[in-house]
Rosetta silent file (secondary structure, phi, psi, omega in degrees, C-alpha in Angstrom):
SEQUENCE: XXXXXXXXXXXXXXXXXXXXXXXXXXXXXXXXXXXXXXXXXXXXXXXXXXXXXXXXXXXXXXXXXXXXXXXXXXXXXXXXXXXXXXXXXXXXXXXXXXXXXXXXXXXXX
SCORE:     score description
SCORE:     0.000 S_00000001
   1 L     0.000  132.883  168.557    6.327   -4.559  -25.835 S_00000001
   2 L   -46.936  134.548  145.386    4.635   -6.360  -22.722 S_00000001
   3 L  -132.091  168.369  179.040    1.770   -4.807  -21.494 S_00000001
   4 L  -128.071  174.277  170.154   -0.202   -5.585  -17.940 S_00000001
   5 L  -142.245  144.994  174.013   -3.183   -4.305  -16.329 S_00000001
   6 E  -151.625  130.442  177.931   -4.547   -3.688  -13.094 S_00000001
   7 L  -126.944  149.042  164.498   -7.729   -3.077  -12.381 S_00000001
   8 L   -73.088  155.991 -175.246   -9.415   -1.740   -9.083 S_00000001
   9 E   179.100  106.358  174.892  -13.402   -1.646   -8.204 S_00000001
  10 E   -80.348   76.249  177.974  -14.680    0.255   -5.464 S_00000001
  11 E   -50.742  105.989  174.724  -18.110   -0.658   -4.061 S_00000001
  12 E   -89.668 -178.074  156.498  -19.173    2.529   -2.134 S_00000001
  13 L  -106.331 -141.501 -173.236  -22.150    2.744   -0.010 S_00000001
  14 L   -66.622  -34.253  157.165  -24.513    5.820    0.260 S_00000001
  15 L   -70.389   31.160 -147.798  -22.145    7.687    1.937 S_00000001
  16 L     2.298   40.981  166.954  -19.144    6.898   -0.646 S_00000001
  17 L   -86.594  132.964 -178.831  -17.154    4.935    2.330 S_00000001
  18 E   -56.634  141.372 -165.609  -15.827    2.248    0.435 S_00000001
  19 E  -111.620  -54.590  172.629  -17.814   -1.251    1.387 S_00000001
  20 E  -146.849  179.830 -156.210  -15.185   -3.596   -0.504 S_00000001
  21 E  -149.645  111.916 -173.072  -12.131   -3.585   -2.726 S_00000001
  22 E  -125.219  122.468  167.271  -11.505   -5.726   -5.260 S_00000001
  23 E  -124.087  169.132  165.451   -8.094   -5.648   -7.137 S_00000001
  24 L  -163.903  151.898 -126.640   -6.833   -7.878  -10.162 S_00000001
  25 E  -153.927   96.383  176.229   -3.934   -8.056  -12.559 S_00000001
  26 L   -23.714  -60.160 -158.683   -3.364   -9.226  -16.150 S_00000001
  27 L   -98.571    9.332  162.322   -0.084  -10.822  -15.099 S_00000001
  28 L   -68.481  162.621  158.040   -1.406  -12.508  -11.619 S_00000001
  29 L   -54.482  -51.090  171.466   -1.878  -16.321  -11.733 S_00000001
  30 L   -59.228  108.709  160.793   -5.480  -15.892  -10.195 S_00000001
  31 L   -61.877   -0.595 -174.911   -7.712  -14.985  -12.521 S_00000001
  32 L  -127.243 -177.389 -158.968  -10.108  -13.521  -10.781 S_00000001
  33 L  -105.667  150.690  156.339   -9.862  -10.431   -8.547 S_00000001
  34 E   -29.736   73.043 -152.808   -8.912  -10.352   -5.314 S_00000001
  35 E   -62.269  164.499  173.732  -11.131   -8.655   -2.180 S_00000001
  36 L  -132.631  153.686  164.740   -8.609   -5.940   -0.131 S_00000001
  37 L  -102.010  -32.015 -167.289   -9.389   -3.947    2.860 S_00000001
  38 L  -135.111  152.169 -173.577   -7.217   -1.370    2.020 S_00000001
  39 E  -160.999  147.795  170.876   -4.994    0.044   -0.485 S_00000001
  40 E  -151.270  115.043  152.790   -2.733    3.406   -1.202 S_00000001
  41 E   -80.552  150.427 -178.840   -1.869    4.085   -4.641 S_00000001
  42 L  -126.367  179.604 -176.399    1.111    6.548   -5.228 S_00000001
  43 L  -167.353  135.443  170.149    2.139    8.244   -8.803 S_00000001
  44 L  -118.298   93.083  176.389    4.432   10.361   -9.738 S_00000001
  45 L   -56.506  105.478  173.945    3.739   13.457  -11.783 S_00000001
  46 L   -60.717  -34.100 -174.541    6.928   14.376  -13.420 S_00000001
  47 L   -44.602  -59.897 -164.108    5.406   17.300  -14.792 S_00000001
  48 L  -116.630   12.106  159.773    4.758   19.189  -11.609 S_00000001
  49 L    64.908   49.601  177.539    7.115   16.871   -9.421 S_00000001
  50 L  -136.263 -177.700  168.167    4.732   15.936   -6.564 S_00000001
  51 L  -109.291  160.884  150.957    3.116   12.786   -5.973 S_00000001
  52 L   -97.670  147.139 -169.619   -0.362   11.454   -6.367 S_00000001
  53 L  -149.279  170.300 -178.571   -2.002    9.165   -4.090 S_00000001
  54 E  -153.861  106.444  172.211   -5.345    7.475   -3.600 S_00000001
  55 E  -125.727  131.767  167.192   -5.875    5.642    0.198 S_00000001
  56 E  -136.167  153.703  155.015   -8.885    3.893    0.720 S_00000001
  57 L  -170.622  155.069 -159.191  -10.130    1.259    3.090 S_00000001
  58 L   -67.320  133.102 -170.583  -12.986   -0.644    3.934 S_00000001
  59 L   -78.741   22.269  178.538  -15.476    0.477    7.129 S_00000001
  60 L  -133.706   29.023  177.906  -14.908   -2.998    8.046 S_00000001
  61 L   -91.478  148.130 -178.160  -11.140   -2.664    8.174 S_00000001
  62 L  -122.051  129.651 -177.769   -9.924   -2.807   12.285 S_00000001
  63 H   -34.776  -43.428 -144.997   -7.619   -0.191   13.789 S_00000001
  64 H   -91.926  -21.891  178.830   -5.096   -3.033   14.763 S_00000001
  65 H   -61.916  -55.373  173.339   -5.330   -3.762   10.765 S_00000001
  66 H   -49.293  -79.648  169.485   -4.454   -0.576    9.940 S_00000001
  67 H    -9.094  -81.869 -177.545   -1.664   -0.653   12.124 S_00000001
  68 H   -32.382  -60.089 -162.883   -0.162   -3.739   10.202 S_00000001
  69 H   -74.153 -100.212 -145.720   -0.740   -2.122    6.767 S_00000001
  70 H   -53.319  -20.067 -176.524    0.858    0.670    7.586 S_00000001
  71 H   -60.880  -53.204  168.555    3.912   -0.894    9.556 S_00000001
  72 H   -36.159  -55.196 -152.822    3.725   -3.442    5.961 S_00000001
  73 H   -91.307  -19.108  173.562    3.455   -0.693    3.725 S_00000001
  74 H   -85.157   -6.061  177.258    6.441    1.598    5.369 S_00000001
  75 H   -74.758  -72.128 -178.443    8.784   -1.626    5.401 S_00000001
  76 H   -43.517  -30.728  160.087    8.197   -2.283    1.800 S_00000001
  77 H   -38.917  -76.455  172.142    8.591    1.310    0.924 S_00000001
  78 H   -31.763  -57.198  158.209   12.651    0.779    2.182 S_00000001
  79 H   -51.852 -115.479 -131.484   12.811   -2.355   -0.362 S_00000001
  80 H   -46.467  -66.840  171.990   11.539   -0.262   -3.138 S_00000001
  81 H   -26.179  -70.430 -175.470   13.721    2.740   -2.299 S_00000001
  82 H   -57.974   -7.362 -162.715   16.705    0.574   -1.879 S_00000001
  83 H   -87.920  -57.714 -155.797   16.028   -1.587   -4.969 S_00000001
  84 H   -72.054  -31.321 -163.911   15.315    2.080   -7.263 S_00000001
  85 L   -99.373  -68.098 -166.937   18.016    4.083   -4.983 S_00000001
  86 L    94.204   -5.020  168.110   20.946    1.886   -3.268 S_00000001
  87 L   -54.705  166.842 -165.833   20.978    4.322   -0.512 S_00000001
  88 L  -159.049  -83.054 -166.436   21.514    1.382    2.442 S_00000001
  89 L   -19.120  -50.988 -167.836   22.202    4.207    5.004 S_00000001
  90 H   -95.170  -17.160  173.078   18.878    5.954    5.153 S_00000001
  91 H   -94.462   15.313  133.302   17.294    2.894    4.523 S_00000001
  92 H   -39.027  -59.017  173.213   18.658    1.506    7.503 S_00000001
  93 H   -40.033  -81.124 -167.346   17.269    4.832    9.119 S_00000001
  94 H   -61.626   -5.867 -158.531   13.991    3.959    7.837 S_00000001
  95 H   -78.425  -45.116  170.603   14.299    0.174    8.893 S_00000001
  96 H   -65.336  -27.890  179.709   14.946    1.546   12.507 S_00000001
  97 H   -56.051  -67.869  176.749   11.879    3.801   12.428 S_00000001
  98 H   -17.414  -75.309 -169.614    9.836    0.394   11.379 S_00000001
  99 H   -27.257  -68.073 -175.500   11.202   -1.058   14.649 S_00000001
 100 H   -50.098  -39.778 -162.296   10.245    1.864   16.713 S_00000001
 101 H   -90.345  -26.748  164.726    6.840    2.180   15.191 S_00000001
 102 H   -44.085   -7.291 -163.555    5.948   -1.650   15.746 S_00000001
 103 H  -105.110  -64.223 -177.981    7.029   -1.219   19.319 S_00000001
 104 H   -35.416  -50.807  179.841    4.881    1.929   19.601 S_00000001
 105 L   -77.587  -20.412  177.190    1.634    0.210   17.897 S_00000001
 106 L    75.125   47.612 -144.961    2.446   -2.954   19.708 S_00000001
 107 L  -121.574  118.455  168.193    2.570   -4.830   16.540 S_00000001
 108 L   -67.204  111.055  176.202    4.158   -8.580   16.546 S_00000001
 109 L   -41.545    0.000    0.000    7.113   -9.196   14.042 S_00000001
């Protein structure tokens, strides 16, 4: 059996707002890790059937940044659903939402 790794490393300052974000990955090409401004892990406890999440980002991330990552992170959300589901319909649904909220945020395709 294959295994990977990924690991994360949070610089905080004195206030624990995250300063930088460094990720890296057994099975990336780069060997070395990667700065991020932002990142939201999800998980899914089977146990008690909710999710977990962890969102951080960097005090030197800019609202208009933000924007993107989230507009980025709810489009890719549809690819994973449709890849794990095959619903098309709702992810249509969500594909239109996308639209609307890039129009809303004022975000360039």
């Amino acid at each position: 059996m294959k295994k990977a790794e990924i690991k994360l490393t949070v610089a905080l300052d004195e206030k624990n707002i995250p300063e930088s974000i460094l990720w890296e990955s057994t099975d990336n090409q780069q060997q070395e890790a990667l700065p991020v401004k932002s990142m939201i892990l999800a998980l899914w406890d089977h146990n008690y059937k909710n999710a977990l999440r962890i969102d951080l980002w960097t005090k030197d991330m800019s609202v208009d940044e933000m924007k993107r990552f989230f507009y980025e992170t709810l489009q890719t959300m549809g690819d994973s659903f449709l890849r794990a589901t095959g619903e098309e319909a709702i992810v249509e649904d969500l594909r239109d939402y996308c639209a609307h909220f890039a129009e809303k945020m004022k975000l360039t395709q």
